[in-house]
Phi, psi and omega in degrees: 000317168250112185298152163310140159338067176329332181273058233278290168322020183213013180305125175268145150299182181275347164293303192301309193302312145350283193278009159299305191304304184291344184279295180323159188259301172214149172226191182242139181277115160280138192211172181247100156298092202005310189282006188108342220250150166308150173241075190250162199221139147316124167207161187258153199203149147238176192238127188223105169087228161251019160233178204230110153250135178231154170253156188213164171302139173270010175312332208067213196118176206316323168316259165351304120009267172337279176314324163275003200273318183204117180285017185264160193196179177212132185251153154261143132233153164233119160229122175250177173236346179215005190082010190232300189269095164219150179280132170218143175233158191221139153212157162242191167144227187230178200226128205229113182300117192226060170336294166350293170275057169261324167301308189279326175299321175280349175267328194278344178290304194301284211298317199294301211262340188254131142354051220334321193271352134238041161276006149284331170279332189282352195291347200285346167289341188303303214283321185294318166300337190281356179267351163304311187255140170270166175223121167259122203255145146254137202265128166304102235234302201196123204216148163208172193189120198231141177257171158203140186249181174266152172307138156335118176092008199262000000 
């Protein structure tokens, strides 16, 4: 169902490819837009176990829009050091409205994103925020995760 890597010598394990994901900030969420044609968007995520949570506006919008129209989805992370010599993993699989854990997704975002020393005032924002946000789980389907160096003489 899903092809191999073409580069086999430049493959990461699935350990590697992991901790890339759990390290990362943000990747771009791929999603099929009502109309056919693809979507991807920037999000900030944490990674718990072998899934990926992001939160979006309960306002809806195009994002949401999607995800409830078709949970299939593709996730990116990237990390370079110089914009050449970099690691990247793509996985696909689905996107799971998990509301529930909206609360435990705004405390593990704040520990990620907020400064420790200021997380008690931004967590005191939680109660307020849980009536705003959708929470979304993406479950991993299929993952790879490939390096690149810079070419010789470069």
């Amino acid at each position: 169902m899903f092809k191999d890597l073409r580069r086999q010598d430049r493959v990461l394990s699935s350990e590697e490819a992991k901790a890339i994901l759990k390290r990362g900030k943000f990747g771009v969420l791929s999603v099929i837009g009502e109309n056919g044609y693809p979507y991807g968007v920037p999000v900030h995520y944490i990674m718990l176990e072998n899934s990926l949570y992001f939160h979006c506006s309960s306002a809806g919008g195009h994002k949401v829009d999607a995800l409830k129209n078709n949970p299939k989805i593709c996730f990116t992370v990237i990390e370079t050091e110089d914009g050449i010599k970099s690691q990247s993993v793509i996985f696909f699989g689905t996107a799971n409205e998990v509301n529930e854990k909206r609360k435990m997704l705004l405390e593990k975002l704040v520990e990620k994103f907020v400064p420790e020393i200021a997380w008690e005032n931004a967590k005191q924002g939680i109660p307020h925020a849980l009536n705003n946000i959708f929470a979304f789980e993406l479950n991993i389907e299929h993952l790879s995760g490939k390096w690149i160096d810079k070419p010789e003489g470069r």
